[in-house]
C-alpha positions in Angstrom: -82.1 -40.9 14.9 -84.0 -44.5 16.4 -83.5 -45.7 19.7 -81.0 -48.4 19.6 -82.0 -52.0 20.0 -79.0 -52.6 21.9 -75.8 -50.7 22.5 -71.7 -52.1 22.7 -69.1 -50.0 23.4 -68.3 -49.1 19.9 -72.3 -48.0 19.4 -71.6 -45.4 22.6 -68.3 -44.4 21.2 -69.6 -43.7 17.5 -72.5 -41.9 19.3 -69.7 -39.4 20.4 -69.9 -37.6 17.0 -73.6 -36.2 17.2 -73.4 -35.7 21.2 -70.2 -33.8 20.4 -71.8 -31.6 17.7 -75.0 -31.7 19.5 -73.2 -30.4 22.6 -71.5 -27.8 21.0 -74.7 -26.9 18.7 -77.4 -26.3 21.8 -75.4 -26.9 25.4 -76.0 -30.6 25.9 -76.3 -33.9 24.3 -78.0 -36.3 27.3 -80.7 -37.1 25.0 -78.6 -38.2 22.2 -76.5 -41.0 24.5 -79.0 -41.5 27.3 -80.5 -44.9 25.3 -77.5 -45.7 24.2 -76.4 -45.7 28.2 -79.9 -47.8 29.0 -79.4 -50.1 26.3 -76.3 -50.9 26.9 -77.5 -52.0 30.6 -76.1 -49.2 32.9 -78.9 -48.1 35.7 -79.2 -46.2 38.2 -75.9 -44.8 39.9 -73.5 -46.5 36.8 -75.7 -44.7 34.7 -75.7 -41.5 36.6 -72.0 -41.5 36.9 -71.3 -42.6 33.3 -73.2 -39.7 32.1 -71.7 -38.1 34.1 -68.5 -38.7 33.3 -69.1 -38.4 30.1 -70.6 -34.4 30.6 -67.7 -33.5 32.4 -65.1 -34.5 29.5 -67.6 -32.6 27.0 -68.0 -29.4 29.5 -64.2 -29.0 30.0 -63.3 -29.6 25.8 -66.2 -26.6 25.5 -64.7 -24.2 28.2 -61.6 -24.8 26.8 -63.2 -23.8 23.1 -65.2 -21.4 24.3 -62.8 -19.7 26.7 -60.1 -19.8 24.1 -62.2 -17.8 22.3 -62.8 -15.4 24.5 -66.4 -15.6 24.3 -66.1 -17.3 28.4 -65.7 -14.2 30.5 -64.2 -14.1 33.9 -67.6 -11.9 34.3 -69.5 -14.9 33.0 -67.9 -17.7 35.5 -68.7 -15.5 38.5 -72.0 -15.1 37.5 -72.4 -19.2 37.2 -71.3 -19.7 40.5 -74.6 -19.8 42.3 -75.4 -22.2 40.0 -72.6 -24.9 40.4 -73.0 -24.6 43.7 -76.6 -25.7 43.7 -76.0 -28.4 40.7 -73.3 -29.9 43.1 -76.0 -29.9 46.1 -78.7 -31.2 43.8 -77.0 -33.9 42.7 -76.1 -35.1 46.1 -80.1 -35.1 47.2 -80.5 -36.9 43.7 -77.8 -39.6 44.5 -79.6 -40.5 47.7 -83.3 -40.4 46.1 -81.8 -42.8 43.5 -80.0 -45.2 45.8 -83.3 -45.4 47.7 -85.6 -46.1 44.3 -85.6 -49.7 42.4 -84.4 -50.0 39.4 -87.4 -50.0 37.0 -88.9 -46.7 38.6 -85.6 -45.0 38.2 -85.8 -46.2 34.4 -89.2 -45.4 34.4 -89.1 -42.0 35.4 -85.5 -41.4 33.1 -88.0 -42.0 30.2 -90.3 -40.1 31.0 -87.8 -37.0 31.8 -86.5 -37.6 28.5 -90.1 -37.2 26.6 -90.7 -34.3 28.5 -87.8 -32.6 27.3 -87.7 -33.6 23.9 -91.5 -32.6 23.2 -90.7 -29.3 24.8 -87.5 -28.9 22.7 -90.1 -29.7 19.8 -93.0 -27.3 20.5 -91.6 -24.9 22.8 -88.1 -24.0 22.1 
């Protein structure tokens, strides 16, 4: 898969198709649709929130797939409690660190996330 010159709404929504497999194959797809998301302009907080949006429509398909299935526990969503709990306070602190940085280090840094988790998904997974 290339990076996309440029994206248009209909490149994000056909991009749908991988994430969604991707998703369901390993957990997450935000490296499939994050340059889609950068090259179709959004930065920043309407990037942030996009993705996010777009995580939260995936999440609740899979809990309803995986819970259906009874392979989501009861046991299971007490034990990832904790852990909302400190995604939801992380991603406040990250919302203010992001309104405060400008828009080509935020970009700059989203890259370099990305890399970093791709080549360790590559070497070390």
């Amino acid at each position: 898969m290339q990076w996309p010159k440029s994206a248009s709404l209909r490149s994000i929504s056909w991009i749908g198709i991988p994430a969604g497999v991707s998703s369901g194959f390993v957990g997450g797809a935000g490296l499939i649709i994050a340059p889609y998301f950068l090259r179709y302009g959004l930065i920043k907080e309407s990037f942030l929130g996009t993705e996010a949006l777009a995580a939260a429509g995936t999440h609740i398909a899979k809990i309803a797939v995986w819970g259906g299935m009874s392979v989501l526990t009861v046991k299971d969503v007490i034990l990832l409690l904790p852990l909302t709990i400190l995604m939801v306070a992380g991603s406040y602190f990250g919302r203010v660190l992001v309104s405060k940085m400008r828009a080509r280090l935020f970009r700059g840094i989203l890259l370099m996330v990305l890399a970093a988790v791709g080549i360790r998904f590559l070497f070390f997974f």
